[in-house]
C-alpha positions as CSV (number, residue, x, y, z in Angstrom):
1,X,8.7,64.5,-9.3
2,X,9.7,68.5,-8.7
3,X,10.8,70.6,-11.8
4,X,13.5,69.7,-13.6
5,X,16.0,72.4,-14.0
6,X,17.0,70.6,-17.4
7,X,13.5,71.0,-18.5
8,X,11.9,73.8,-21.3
9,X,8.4,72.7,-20.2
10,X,9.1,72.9,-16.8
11,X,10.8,76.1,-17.0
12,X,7.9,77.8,-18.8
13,X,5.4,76.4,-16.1
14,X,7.2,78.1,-13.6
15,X,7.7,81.4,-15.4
16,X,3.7,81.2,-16.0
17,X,4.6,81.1,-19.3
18,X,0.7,79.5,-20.1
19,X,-2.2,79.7,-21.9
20,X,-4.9,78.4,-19.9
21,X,-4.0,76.2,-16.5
22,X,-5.6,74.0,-14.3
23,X,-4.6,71.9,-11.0
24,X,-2.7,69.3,-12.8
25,X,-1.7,71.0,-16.2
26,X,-1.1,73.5,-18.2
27,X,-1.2,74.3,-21.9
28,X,1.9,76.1,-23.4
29,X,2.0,77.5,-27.1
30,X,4.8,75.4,-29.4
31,X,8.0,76.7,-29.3
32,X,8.9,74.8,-33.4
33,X,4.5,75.5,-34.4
34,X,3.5,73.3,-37.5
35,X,0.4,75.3,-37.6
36,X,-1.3,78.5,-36.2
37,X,-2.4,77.7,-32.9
38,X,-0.2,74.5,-32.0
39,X,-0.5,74.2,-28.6
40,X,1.0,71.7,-25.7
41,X,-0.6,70.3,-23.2
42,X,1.2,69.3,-20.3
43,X,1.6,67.8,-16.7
44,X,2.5,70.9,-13.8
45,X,4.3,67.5,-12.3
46,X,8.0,66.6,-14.4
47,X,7.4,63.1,-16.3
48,X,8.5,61.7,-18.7
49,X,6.0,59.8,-20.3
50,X,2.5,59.6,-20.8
51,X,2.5,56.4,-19.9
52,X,3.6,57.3,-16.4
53,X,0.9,59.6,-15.7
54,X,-1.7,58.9,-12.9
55,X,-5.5,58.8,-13.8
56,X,-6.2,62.1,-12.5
57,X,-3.3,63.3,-14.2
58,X,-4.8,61.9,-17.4
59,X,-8.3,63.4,-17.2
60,X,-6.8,66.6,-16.0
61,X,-5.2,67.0,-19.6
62,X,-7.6,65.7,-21.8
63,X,-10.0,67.9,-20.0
64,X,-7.3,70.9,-20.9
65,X,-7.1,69.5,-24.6
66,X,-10.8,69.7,-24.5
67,X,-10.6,74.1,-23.3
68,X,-7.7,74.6,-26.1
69,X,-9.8,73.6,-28.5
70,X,-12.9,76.0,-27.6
71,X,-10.2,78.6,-27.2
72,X,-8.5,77.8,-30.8
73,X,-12.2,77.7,-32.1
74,X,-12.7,80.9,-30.8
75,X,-9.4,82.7,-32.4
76,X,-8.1,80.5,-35.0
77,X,-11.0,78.7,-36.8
78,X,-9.7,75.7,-37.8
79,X,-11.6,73.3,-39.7
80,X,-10.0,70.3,-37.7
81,X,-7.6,69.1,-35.8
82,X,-5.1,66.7,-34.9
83,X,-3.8,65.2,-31.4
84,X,-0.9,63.2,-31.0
85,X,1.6,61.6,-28.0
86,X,5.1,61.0,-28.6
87,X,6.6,58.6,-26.5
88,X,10.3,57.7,-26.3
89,X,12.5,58.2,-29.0
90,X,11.2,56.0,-31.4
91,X,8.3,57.1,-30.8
92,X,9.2,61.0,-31.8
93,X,9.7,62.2,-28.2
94,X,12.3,65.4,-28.3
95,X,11.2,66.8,-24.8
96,X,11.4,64.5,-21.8
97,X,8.1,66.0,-20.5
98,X,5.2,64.3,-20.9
99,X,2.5,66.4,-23.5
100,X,0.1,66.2,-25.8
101,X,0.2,68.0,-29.0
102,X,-2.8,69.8,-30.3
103,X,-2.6,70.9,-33.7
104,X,-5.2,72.6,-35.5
105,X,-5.6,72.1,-39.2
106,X,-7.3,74.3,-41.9
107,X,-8.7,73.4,-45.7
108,X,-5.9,73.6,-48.0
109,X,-3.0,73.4,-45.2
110,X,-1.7,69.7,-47.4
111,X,-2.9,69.0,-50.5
112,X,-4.3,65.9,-49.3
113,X,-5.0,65.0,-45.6
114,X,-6.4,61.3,-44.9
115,X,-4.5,59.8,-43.3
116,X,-4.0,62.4,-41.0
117,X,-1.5,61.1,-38.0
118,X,-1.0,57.9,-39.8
119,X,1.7,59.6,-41.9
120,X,4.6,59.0,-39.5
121,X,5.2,56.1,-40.8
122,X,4.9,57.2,-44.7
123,X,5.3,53.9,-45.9
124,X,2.1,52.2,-44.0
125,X,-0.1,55.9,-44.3
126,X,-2.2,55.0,-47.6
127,X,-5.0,52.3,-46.4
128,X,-7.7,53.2,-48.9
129,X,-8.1,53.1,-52.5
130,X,-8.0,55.6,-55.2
131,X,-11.1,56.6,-56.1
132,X,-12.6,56.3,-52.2
């Protein structure tokens, strides 16, 4: 699918508004950050959903996600790090370009992280026991 000329992502790939790039993707800084560092990872080629990318499109950013993360390691030091896909609105999806977040975390960012991405749905988050 060519660029959409509705799209942010797109419009920063072909700017060469990146980070680091390969064949198949590119990695983006976040535009709304949650964290120093928060970084995108995304498909050169417009898609919507993950779930529409092709194998090689799929190695091709996890292989980026893996780079971003030497990178943020390198400037940022973060002492760990969450991924996450949003898919379709219920799902979280606010940019109709596939991505995957990469968000790194430090000690004290939240008082208490287990959980970690389990907290979108705060209701379900908590699956252990005080105490463990």
């Amino acid at each position: 699918m060519p660029p959409s000329p509705d799209c942010p992502f797109c419009a920063r790939i072909t700017a060469g508004d990146t980070l680091v790039q390969s064949a198949l993707a590119v990695a983006i800084t976040d535009a709304f950050p949650v964290s120093r560092g928060h970084t995108q990872v995304v498909p050169r080629r417009h898609v919507v959903s993950y779930f529409a990318l092709g194998t090689e499109e799929r190695v091709a950013l996890w292989a980026l996600v893996a780079e971003v993360r030497q990178r943020l390691d390198r400037e940022h030091h973060p002492s760990g790090y969450n991924l996450g896909v949003n898919v379709g609105a219920a799902g979280g999806q606010t940019v109709d370009h596939a991505h995957v977040h990469v968000i790194p975390r430090f000690e004290g960012d939240v008082a208490d992280p287990r959980g970690g991405v389990r907290w979108v749905l705060p209701s379900r988050a908590r699956y252990w026991k005080e105490g463990g």
